[in-house]
BANUSE-869205 format. One line per field, with one value per residue (C-alpha): chain; residue in three letters; x, y, z. Coordinates in steps of 0.5 Angstrom, whole numbers. Layout:
doza <- A, ...
bavex <- ALA, ...
east <- X, ...
north <- Y, ...
up <- Z, ...
//
This chain:
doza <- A, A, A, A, A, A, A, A, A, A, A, A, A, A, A, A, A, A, A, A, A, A, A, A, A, A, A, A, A, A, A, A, A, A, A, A, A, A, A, A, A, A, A, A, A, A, A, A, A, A, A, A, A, A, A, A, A, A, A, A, A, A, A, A, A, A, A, A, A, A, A, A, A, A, A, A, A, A, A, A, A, A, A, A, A, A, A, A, A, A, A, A, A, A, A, A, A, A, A, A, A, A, A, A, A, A, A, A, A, A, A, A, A, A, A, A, A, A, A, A, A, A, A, A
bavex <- UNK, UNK, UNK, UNK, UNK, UNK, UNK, UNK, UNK, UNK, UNK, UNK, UNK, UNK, UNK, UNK, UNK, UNK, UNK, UNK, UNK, UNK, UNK, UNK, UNK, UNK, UNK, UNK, UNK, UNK, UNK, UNK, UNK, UNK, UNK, UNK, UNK, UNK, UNK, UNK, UNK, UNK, UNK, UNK, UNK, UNK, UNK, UNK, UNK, UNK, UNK, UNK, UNK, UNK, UNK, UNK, UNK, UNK, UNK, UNK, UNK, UNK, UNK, UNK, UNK, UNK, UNK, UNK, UNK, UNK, UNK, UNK, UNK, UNK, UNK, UNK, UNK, UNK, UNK, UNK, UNK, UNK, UNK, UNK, UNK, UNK, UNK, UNK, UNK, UNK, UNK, UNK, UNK, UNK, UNK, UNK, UNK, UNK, UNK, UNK, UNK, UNK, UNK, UNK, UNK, UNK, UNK, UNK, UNK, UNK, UNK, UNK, UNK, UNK, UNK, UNK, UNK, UNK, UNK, UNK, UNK, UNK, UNK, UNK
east <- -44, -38, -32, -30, -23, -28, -32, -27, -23, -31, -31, -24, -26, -32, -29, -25, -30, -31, -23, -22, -13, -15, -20, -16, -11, -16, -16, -8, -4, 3, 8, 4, 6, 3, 5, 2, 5, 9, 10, 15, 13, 11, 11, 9, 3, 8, 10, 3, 0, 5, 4, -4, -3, 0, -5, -11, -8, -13, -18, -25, -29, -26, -31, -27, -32, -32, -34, -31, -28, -26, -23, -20, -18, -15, -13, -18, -18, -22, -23, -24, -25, -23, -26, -24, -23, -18, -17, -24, -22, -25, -21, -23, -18, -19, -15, -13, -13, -10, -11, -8, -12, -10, -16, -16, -20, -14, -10, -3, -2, -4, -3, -5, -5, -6, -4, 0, 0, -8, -7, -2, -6, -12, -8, -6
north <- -3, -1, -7, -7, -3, 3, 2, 3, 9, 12, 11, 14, 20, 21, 20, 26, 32, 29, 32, 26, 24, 17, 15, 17, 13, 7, 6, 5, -2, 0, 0, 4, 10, 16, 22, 28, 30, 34, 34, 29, 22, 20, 12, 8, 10, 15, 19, 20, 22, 27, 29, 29, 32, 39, 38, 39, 44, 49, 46, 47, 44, 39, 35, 29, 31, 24, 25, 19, 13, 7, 0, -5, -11, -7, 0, 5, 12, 17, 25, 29, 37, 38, 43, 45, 51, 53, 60, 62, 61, 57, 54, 48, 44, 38, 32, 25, 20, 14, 8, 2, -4, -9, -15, -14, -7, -2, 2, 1, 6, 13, 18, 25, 30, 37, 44, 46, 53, 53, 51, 57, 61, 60, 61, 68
up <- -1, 4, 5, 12, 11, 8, 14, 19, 15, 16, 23, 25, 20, 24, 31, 30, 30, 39, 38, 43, 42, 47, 41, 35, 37, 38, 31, 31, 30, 35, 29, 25, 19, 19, 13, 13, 7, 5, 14, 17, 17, 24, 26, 32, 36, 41, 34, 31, 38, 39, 31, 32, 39, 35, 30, 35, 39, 40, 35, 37, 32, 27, 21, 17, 11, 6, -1, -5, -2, -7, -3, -6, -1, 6, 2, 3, -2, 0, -2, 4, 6, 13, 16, 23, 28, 31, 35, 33, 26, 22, 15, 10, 6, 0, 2, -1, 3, 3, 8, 9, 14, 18, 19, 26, 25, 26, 21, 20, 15, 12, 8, 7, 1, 1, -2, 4, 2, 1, 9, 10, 7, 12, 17, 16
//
């Protein structure tokens, strides 16, 4: 049975593939953190938009696959493959996530981790 944090991380994971940045940034508290890791860390809702902004610049379809997701208290684990098409391209990536929930339904933190070179790689 999913907990409540696990339960809002699955939401906002599906909630990308509308490609929609006003509901996305729904699911954040104003000070949040976002680290794409090994990018820059955004923090505050102004920071991670223009963040989420240039990810989704010229995606057309985008699909948050979970595979596992763990909980324990606010802190969400999840193993993910991000798909997504960008330029009539079509790429995947396995991601980890790590989310951080705040009682009041939003995400003040989270953290990605990825093979930037199996991303660039697909770009190519």
């Amino acid at each position: 049975m999913a907990t409540e944090a696990e339960a809002i991380v699955s939401d906002f994971c599906r909630a990308w593939a509308r490609l929609n940045i006003d509901q996305i940034m729904d699911f954040f508290t104003e000070d949040a953190e976002y680290h794409n890791i090994p990018l820059p860390k955004a923090t505050g809702k102004a920071a991670i938009r223009k963040t989420i902004e240039g990810l989704l610049k010229g995606t057309t379809w985008l699909e948050f696959k979970v595979l596992h997701s763990a909980a324990v208290g606010n802190v969400v684990l999840n193993e993910r493959v991000d798909s997504f098409e960008v330029k009539g391209k079509r790429m995947s990536l396995p991601v980890a996530g790590v989310f951080e929930t705040t009682p009041d339904g939003k995400i003040k933190a989270w953290r990605d981790y990825f093979d930037m070179k199996m991303f660039t790689d697909q770009m190519k």
